[in-house]
Jmol script that loads the backbone (N, CA, C; Angstrom):
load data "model"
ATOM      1  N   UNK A   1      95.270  61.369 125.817  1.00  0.00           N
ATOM      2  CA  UNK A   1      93.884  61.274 126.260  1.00  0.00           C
ATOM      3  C   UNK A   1      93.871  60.550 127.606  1.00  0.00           C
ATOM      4  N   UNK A   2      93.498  61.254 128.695  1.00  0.00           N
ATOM      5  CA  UNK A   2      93.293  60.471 129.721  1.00  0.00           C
ATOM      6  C   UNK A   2      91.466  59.717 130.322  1.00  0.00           C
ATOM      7  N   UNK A   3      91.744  59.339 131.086  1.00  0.00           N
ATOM      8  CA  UNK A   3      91.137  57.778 130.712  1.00  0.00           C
ATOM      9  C   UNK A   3      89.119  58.548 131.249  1.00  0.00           C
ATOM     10  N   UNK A   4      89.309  59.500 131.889  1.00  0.00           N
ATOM     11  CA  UNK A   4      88.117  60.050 131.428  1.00  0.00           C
ATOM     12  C   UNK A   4      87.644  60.373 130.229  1.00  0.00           C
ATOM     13  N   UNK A   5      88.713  61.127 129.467  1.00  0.00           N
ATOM     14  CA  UNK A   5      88.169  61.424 128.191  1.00  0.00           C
ATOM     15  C   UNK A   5      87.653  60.371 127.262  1.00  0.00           C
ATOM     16  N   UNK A   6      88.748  58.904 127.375  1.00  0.00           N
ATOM     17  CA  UNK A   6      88.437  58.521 126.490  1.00  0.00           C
ATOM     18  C   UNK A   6      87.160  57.600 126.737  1.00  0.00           C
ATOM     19  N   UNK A   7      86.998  57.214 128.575  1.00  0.00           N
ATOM     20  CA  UNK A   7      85.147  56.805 128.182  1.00  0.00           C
ATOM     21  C   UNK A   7      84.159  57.494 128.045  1.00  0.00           C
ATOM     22  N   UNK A   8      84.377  59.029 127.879  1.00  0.00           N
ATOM     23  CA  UNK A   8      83.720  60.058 127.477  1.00  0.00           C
ATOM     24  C   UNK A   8      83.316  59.769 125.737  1.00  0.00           C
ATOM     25  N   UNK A   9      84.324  59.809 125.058  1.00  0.00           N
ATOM     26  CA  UNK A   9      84.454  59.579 123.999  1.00  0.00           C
ATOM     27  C   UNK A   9      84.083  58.401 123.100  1.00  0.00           C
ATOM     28  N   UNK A  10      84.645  57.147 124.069  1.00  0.00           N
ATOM     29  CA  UNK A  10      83.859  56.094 123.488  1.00  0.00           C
ATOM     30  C   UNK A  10      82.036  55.704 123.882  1.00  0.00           C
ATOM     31  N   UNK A  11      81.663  56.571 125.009  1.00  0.00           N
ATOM     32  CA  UNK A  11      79.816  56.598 125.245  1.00  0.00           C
ATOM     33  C   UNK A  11      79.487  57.226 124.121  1.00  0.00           C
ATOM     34  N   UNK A  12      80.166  58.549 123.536  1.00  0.00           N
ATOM     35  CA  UNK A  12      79.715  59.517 121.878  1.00  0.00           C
ATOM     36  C   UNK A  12      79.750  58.204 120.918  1.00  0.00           C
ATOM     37  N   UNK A  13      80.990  57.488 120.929  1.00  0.00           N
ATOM     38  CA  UNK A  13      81.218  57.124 119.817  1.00  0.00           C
ATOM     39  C   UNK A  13      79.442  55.956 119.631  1.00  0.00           C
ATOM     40  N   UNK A  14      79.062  55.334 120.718  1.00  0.00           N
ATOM     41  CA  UNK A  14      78.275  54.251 120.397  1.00  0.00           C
ATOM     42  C   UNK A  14      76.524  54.978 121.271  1.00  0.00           C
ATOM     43  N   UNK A  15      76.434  56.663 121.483  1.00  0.00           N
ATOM     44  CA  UNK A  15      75.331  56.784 121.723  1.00  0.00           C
ATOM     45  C   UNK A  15      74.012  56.677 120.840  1.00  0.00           C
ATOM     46  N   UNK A  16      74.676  56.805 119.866  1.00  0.00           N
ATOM     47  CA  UNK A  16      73.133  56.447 118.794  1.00  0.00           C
ATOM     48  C   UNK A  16      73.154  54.695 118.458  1.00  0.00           C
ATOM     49  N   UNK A  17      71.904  54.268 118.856  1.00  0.00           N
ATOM     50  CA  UNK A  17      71.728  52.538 118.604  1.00  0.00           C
ATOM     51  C   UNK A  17      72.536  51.825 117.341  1.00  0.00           C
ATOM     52  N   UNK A  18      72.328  52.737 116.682  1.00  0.00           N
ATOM     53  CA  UNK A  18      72.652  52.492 115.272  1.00  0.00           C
ATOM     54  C   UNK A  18      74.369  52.183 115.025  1.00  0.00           C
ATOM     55  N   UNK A  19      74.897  52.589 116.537  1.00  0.00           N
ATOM     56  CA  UNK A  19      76.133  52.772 116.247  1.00  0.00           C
ATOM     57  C   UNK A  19      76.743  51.581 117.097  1.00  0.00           C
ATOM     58  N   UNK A  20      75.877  51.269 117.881  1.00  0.00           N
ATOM     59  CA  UNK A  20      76.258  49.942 118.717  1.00  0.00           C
ATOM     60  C   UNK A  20      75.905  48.602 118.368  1.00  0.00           C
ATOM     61  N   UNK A  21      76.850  47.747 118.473  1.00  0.00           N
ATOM     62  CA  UNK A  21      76.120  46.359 118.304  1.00  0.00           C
ATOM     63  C   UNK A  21      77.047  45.104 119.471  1.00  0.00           C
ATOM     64  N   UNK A  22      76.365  44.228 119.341  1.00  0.00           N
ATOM     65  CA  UNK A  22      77.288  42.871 119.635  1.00  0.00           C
ATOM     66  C   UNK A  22      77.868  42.225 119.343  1.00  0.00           C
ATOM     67  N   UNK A  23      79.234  41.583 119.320  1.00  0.00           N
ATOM     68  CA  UNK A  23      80.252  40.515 118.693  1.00  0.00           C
ATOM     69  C   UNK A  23      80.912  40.843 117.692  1.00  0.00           C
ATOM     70  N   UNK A  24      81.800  40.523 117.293  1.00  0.00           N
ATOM     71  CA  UNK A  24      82.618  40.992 116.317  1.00  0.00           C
ATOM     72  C   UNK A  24      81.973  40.949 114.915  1.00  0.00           C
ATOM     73  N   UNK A  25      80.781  39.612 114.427  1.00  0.00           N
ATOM     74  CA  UNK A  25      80.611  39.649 113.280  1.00  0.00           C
ATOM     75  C   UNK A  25      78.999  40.190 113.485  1.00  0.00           C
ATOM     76  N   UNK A  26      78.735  40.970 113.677  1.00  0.00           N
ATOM     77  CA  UNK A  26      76.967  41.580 113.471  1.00  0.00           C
ATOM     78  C   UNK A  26      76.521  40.815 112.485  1.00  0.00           C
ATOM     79  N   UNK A  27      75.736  40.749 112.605  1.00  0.00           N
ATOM     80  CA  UNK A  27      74.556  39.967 111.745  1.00  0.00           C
ATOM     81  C   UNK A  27      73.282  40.674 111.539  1.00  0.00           C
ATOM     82  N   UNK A  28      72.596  41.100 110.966  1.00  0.00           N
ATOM     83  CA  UNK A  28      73.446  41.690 109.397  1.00  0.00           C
ATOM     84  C   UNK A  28      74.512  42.964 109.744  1.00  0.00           C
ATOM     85  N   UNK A  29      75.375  42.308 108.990  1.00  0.00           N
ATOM     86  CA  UNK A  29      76.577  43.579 109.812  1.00  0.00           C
ATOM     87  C   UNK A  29      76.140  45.366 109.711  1.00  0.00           C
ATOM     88  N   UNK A  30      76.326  45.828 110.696  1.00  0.00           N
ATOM     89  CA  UNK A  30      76.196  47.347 110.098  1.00  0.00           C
ATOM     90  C   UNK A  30      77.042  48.330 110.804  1.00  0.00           C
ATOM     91  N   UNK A  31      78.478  47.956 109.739  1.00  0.00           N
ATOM     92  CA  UNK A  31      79.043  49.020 109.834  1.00  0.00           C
ATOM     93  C   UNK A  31      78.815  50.611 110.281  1.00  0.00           C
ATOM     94  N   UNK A  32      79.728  51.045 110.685  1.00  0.00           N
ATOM     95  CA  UNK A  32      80.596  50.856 111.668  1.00  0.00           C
ATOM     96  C   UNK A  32      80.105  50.888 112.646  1.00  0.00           C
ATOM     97  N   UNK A  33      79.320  50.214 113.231  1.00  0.00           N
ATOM     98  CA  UNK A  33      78.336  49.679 114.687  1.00  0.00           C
ATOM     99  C   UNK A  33      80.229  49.092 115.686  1.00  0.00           C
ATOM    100  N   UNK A  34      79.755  49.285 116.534  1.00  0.00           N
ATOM    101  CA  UNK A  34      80.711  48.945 117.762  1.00  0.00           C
ATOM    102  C   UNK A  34      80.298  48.629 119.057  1.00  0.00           C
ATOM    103  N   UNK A  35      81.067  47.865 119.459  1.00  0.00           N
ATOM    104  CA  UNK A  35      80.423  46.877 120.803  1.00  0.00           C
ATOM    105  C   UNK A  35      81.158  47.477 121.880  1.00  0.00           C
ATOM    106  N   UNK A  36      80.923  47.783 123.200  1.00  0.00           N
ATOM    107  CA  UNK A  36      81.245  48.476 124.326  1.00  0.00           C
ATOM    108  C   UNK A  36      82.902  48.853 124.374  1.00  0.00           C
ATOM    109  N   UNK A  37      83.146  47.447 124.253  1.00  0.00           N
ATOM    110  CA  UNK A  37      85.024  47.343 124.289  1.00  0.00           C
ATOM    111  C   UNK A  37      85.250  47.966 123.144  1.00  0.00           C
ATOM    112  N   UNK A  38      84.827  47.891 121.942  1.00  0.00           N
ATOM    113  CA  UNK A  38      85.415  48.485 120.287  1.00  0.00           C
ATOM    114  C   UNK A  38      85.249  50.195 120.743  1.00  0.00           C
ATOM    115  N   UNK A  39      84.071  50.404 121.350  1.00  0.00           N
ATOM    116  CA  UNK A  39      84.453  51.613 121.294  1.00  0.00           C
ATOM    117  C   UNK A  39      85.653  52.545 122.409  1.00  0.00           C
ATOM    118  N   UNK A  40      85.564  51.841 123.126  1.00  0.00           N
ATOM    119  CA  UNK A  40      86.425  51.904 124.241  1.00  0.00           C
ATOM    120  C   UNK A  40      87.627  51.818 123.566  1.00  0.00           C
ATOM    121  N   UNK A  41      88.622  51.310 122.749  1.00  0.00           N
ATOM    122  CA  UNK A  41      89.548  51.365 122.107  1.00  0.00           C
ATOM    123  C   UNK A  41      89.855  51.504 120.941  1.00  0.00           C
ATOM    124  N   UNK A  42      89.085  52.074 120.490  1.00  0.00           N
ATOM    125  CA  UNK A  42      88.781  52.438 119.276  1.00  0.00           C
ATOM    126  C   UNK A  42      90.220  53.258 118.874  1.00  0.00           C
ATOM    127  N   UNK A  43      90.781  54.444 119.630  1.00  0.00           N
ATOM    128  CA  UNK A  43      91.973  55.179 119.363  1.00  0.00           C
ATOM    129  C   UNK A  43      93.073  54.769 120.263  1.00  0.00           C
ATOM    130  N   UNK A  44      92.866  53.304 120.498  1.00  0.00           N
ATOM    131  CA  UNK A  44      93.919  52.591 120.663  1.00  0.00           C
ATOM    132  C   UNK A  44      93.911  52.321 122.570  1.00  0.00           C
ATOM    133  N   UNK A  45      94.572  50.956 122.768  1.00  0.00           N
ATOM    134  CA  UNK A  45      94.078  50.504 124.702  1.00  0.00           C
ATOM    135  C   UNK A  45      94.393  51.595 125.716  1.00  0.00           C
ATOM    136  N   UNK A  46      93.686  51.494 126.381  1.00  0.00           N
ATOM    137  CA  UNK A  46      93.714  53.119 127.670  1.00  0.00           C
ATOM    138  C   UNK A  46      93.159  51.819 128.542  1.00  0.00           C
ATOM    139  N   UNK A  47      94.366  51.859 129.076  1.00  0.00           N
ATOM    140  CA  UNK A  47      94.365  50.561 130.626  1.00  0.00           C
ATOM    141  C   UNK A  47      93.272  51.263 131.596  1.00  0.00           C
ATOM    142  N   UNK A  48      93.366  52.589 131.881  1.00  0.00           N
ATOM    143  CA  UNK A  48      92.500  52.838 133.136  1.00  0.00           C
ATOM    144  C   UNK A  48      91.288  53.334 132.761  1.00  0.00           C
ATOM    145  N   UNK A  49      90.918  53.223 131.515  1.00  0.00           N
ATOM    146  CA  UNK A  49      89.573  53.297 131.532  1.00  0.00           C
ATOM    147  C   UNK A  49      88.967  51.758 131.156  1.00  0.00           C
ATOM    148  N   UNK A  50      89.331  51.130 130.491  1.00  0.00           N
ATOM    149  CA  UNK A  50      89.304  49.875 130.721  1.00  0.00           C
ATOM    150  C   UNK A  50      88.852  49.012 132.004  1.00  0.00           C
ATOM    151  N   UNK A  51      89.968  49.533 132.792  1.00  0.00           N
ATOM    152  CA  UNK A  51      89.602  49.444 134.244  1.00  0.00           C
ATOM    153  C   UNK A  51      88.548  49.557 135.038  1.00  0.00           C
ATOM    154  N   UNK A  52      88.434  51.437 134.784  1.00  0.00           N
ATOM    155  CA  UNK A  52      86.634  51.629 135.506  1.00  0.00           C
ATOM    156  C   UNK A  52      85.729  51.213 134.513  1.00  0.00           C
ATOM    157  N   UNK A  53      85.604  50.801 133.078  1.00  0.00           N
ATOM    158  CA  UNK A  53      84.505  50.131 132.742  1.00  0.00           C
ATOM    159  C   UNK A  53      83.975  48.685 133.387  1.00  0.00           C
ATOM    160  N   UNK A  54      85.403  48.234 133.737  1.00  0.00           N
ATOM    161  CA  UNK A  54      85.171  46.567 134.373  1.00  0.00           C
ATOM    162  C   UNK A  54      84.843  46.357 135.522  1.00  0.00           C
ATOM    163  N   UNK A  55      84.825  47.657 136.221  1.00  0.00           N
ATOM    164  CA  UNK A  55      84.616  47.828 137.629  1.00  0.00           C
ATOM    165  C   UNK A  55      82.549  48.316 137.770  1.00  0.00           C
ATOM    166  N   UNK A  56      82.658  48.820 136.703  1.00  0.00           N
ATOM    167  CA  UNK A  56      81.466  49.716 136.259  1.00  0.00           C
ATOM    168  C   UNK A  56      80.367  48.775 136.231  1.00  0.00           C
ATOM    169  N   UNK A  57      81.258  47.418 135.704  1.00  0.00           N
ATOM    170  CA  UNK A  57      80.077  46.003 134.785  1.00  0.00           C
ATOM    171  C   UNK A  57      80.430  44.547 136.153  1.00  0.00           C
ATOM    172  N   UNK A  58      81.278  45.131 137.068  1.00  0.00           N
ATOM    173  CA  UNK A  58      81.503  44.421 138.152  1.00  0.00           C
ATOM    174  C   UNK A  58      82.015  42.970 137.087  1.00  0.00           C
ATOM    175  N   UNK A  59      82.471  42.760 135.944  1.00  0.00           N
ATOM    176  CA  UNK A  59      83.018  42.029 135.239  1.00  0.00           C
ATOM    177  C   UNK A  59      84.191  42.074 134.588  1.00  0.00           C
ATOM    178  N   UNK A  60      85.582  41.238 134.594  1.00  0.00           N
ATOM    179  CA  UNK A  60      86.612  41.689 133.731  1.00  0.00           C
ATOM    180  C   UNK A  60      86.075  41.318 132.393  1.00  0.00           C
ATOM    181  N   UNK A  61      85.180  40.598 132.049  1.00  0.00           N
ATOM    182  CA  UNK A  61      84.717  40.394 130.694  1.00  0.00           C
ATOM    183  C   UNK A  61      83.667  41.363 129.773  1.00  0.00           C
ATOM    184  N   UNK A  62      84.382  42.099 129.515  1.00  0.00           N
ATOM    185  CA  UNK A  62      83.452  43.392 128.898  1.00  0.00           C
ATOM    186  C   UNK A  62      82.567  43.260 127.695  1.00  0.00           C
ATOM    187  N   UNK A  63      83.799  42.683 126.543  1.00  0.00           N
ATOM    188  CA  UNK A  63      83.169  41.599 125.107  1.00  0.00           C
ATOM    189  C   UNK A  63      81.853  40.687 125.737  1.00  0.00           C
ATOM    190  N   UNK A  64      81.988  39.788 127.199  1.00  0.00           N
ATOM    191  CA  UNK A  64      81.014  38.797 127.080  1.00  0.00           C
ATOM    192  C   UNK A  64      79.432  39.511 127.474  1.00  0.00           C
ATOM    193  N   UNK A  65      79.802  40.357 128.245  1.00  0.00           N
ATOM    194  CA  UNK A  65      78.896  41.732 128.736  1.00  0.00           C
ATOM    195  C   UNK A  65      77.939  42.367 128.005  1.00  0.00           C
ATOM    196  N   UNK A  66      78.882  42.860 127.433  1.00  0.00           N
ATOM    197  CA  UNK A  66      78.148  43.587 126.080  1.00  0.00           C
ATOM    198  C   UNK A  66      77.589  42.784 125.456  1.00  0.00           C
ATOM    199  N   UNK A  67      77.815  41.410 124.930  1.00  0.00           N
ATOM    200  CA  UNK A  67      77.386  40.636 123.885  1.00  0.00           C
ATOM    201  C   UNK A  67      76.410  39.308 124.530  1.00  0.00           C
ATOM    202  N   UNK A  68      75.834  39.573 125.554  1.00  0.00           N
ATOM    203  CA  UNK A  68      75.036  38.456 126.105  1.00  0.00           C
ATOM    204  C   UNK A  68      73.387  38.995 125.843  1.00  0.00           C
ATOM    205  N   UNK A  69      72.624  38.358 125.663  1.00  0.00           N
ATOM    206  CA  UNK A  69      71.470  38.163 124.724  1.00  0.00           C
ATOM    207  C   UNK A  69      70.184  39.467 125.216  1.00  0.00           C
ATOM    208  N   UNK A  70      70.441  39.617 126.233  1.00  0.00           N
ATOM    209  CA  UNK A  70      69.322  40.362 127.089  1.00  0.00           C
ATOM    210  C   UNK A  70      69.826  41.833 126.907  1.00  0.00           C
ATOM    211  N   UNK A  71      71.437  41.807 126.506  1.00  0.00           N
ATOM    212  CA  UNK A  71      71.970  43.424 127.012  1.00  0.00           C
ATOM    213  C   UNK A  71      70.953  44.340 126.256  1.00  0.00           C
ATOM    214  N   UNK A  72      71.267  45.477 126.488  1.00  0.00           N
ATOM    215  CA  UNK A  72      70.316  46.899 125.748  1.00  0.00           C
ATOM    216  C   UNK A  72      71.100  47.910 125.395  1.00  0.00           C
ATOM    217  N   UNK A  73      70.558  48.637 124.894  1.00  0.00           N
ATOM    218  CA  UNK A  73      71.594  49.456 124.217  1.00  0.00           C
ATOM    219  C   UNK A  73      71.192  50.535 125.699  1.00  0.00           C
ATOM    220  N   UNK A  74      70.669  50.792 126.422  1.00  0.00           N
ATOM    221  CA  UNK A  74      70.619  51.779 127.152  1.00  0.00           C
ATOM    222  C   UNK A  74      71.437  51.008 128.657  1.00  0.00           C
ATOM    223  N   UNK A  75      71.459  49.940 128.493  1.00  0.00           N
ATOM    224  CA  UNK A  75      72.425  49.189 129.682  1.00  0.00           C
ATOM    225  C   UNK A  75      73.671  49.922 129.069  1.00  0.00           C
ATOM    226  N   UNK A  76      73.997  49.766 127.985  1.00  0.00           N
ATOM    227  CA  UNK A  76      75.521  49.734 128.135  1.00  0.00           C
ATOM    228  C   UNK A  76      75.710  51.517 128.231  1.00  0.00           C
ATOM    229  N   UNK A  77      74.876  51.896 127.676  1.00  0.00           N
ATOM    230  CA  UNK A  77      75.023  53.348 127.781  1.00  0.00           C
ATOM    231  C   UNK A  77      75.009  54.114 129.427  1.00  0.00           C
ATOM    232  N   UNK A  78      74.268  53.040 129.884  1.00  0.00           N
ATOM    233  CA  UNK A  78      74.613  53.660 131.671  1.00  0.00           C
ATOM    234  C   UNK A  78      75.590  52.679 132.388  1.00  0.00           C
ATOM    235  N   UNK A  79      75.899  51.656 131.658  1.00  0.00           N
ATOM    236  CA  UNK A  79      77.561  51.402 132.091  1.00  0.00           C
ATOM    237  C   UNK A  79      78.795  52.625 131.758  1.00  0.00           C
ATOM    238  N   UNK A  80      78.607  53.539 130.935  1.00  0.00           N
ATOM    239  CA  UNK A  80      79.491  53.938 130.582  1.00  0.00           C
ATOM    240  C   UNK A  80      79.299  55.367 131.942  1.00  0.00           C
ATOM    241  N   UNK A  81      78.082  55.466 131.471  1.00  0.00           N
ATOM    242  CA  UNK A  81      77.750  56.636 132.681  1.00  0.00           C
ATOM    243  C   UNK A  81      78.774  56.367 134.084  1.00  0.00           C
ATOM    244  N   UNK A  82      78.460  54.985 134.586  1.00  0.00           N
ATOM    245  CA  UNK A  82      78.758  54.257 135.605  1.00  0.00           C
ATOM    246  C   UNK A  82      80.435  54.738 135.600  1.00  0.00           C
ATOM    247  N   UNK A  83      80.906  53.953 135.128  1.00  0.00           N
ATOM    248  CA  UNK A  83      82.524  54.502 134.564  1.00  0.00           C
ATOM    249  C   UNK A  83      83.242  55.915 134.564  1.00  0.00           C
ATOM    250  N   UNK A  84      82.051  56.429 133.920  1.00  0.00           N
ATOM    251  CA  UNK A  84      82.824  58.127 133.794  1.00  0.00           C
ATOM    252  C   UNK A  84      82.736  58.387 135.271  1.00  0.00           C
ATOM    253  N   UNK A  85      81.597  57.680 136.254  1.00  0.00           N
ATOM    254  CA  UNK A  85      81.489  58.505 137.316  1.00  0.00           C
ATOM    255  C   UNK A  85      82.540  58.034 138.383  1.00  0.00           C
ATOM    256  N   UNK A  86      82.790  56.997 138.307  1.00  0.00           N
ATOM    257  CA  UNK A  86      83.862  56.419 138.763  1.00  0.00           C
ATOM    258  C   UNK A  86      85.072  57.029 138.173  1.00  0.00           C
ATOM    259  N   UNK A  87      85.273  56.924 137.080  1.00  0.00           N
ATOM    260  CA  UNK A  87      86.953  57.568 136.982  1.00  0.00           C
ATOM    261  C   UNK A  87      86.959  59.129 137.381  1.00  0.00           C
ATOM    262  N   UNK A  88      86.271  59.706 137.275  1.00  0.00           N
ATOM    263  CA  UNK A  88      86.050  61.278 137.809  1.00  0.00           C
ATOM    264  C   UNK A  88      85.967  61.495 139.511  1.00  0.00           C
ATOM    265  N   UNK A  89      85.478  60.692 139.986  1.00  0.00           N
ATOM    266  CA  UNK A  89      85.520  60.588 141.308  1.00  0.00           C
ATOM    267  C   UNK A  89      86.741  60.005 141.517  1.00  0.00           C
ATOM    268  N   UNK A  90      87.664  59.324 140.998  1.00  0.00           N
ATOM    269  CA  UNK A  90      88.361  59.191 141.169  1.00  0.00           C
ATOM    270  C   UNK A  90      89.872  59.313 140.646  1.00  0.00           C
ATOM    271  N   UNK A  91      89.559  60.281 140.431  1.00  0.00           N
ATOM    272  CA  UNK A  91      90.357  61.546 139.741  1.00  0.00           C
ATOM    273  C   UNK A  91      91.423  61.359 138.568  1.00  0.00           C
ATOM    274  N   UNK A  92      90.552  60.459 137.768  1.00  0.00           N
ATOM    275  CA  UNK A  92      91.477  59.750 136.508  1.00  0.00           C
ATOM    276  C   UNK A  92      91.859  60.973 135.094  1.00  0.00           C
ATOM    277  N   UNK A  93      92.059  62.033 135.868  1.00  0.00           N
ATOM    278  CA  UNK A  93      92.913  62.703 135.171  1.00  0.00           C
ATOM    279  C   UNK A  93      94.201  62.767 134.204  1.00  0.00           C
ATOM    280  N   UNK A  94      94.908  62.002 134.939  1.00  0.00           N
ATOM    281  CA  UNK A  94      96.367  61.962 133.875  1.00  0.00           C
ATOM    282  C   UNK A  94      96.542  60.731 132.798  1.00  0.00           C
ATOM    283  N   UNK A  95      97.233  61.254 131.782  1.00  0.00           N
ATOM    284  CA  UNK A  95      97.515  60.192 131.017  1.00  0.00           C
ATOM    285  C   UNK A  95      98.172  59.102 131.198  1.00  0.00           C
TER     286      UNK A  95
END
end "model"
wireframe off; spacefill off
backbone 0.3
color backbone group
């Protein structure tokens, strides 16, 4: 999977609200909810998408990002936008 696909894949994995959350322990937890980075590695670390997400959030801290009090579920969803458009423009094709 190269590193477009997989922030392709991890924006599916957390586009419905229901599927996203903050911090490792949700409160009230609701499975299988996932936080920007969880979904992002979900099928295991992909360094260069990683990359354009952190570039995407102008932050290497993606966990603190995602999980700071104000975020939205439609922020992170056009971070990811942000990302795909960046790794595609920049031609993050190969594995």
């Amino acid at each position: 999977m190269n590193a477009l696909e997989a922030l392709r894949a991890a924006r599916a994995r957390i586009e419905k609200p229901e599927s996203w959350g903050k911090g490792h322990g949700l409160t009230p937890p609701r499975e299988p909810a996932l936080c920007a980075l969880g979904a992002l590695i979900f099928d295991g670390p992909h360094a260069e998408a990683i990359a354009r997400l952190r570039e995407a959030l102008g932050t290497s801290y993606v966990h603190k990002w995602n999980d700071a009090p104000e975020r939205t579920h439609a922020e992170v969803l056009a971070a990811f936008d942000r990302a795909i458009e960046l790794a595609s423009a920049s031609g993050c094709t190969d594995d």
